[in-house]
NUPA-619710 format. One record per residue (C-alpha): residue number from 1; residue in three letters; chain; x, y, z. Coordinates in Angstrom, 1 decimal. Layout:
REM residues N
nr | rest | kette | u | v | w
NUM | ALA | A | X | Y | Z .
...
***
This chain:
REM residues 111
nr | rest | kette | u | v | w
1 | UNK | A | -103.1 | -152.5 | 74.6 .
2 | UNK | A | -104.2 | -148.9 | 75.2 .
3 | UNK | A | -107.1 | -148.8 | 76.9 .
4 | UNK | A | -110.3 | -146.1 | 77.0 .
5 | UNK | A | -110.8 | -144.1 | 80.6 .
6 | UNK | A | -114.0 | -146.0 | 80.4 .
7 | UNK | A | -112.7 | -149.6 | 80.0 .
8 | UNK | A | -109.7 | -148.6 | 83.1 .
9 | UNK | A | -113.1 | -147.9 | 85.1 .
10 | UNK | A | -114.6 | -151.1 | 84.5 .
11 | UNK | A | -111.5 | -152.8 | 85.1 .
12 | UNK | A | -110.6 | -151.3 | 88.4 .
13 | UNK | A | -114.3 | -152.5 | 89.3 .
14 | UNK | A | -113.7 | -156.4 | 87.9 .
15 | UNK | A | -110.6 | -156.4 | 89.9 .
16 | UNK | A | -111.6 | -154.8 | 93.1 .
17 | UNK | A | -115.3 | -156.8 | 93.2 .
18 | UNK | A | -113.3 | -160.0 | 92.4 .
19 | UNK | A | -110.6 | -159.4 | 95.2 .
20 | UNK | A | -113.8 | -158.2 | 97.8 .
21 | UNK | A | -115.8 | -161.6 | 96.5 .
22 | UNK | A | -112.7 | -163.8 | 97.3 .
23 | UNK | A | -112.1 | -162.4 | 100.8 .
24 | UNK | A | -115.8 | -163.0 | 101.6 .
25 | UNK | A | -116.3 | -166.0 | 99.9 .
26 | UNK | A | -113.3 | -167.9 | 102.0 .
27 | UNK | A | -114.0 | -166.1 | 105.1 .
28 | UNK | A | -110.5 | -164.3 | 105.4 .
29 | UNK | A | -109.6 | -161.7 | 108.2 .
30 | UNK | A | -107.6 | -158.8 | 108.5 .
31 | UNK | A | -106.0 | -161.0 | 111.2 .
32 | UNK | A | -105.4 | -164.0 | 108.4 .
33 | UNK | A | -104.2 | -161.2 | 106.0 .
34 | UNK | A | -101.7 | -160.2 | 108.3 .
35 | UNK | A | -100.2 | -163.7 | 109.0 .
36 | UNK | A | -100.8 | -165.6 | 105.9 .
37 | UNK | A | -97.8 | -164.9 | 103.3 .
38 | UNK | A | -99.8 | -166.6 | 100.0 .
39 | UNK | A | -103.0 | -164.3 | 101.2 .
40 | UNK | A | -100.5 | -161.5 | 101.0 .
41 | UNK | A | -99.4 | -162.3 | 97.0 .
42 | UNK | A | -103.1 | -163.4 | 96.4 .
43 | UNK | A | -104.2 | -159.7 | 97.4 .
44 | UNK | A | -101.1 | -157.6 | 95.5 .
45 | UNK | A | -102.1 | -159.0 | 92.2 .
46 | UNK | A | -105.7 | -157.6 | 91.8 .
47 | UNK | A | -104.0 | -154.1 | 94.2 .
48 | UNK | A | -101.4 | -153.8 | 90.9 .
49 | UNK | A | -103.9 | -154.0 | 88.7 .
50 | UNK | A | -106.5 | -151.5 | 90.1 .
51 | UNK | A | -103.7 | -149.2 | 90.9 .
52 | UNK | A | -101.8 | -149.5 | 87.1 .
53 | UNK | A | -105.3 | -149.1 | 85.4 .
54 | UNK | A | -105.6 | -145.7 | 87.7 .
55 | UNK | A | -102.3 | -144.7 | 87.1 .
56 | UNK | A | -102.9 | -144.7 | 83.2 .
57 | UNK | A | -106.0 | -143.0 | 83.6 .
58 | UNK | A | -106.3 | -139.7 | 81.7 .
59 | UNK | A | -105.3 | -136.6 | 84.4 .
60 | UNK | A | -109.0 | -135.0 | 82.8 .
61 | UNK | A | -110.7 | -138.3 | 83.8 .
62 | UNK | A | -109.6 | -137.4 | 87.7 .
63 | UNK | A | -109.9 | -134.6 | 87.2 .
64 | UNK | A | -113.5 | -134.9 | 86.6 .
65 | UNK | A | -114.0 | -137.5 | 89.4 .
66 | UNK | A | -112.0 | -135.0 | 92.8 .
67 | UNK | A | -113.9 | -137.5 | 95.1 .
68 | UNK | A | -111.8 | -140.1 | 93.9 .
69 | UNK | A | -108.3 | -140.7 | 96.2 .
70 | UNK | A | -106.7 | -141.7 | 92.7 .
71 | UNK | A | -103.0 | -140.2 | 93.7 .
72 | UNK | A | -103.2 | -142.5 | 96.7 .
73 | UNK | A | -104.2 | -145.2 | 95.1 .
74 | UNK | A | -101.3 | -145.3 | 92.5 .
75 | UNK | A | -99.3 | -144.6 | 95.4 .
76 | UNK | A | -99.9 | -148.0 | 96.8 .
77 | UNK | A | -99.1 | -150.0 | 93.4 .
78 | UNK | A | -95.7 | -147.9 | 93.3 .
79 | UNK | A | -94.7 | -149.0 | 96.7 .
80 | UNK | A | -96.2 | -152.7 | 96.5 .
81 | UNK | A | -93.8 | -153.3 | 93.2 .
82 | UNK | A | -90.8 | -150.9 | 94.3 .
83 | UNK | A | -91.1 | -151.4 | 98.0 .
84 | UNK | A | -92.0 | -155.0 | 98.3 .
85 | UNK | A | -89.7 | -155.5 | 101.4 .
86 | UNK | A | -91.2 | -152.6 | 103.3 .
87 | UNK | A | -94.9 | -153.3 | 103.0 .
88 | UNK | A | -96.8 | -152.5 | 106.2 .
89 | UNK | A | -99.3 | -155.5 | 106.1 .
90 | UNK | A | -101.4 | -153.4 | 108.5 .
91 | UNK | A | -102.0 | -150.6 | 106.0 .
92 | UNK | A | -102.4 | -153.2 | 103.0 .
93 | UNK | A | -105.2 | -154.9 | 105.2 .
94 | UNK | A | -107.3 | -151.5 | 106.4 .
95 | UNK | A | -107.1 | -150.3 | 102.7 .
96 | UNK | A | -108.8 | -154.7 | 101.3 .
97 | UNK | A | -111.4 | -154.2 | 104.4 .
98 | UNK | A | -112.2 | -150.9 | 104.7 .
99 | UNK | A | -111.3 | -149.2 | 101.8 .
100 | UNK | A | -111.9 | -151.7 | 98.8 .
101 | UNK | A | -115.7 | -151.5 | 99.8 .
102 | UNK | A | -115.6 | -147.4 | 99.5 .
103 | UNK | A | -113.8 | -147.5 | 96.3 .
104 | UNK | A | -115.9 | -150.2 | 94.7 .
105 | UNK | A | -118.9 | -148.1 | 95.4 .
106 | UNK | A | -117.6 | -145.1 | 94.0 .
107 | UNK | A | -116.3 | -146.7 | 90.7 .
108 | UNK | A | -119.9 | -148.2 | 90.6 .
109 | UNK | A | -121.4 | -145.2 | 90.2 .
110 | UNK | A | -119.0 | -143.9 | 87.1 .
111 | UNK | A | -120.4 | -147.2 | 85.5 .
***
């Protein structure tokens, strides 16, 4: 299904909003993140998903939105599905607590 730049938005935010409830809801740390191995697949499925709907969006969509880190944020979908084996858990966990919150803001506001 091909989606609209809008409906990628509003899917970035489900995903993102979902994966920031979840963590807050059951209490996890960055300390559990980096330890538990099903916390670590439970977090790469929503981090495919935002990153594949960004990846797809249109380059005059970004190009509209600079603020946006949108090449980094591919980025980490590439290396979570090519480089699986070398993921640095410490990165994965500053981006789910300290960057999810930013980005969730931001998409909030192209809403």
């Amino acid at each position: 299904m091909k989606y609209s730049d809008e409906q990628r938005i509003q899917k970035i935010y489900e995903n993102a909003d979902k994966l920031q409830n979840y963590i807050k809801e059951h209490e996890i740390t960055k300390e559990d993140l980096l330890n538990d191995y099903s916390l670590q697949w439970l977090v790469t499925t929503p981090l495919y998903n935002i990153g594949e709907h960004v990846y797809n969006l249109s380059d005059e969509y970004k190009s509209e939105h600079p603020d946006i880190q949108w090449f980094m944020i591919a980025g980490l979908r590439h290396r979570l599905v090519h480089d699986y084996d070398g993921t640095n858990w410490n990165i994965i966990a500053d981006v789910v607590f300290n960057e999810l919150p930013v980005l969730i803001n931001q998409i909030k506001e192209l809403l």
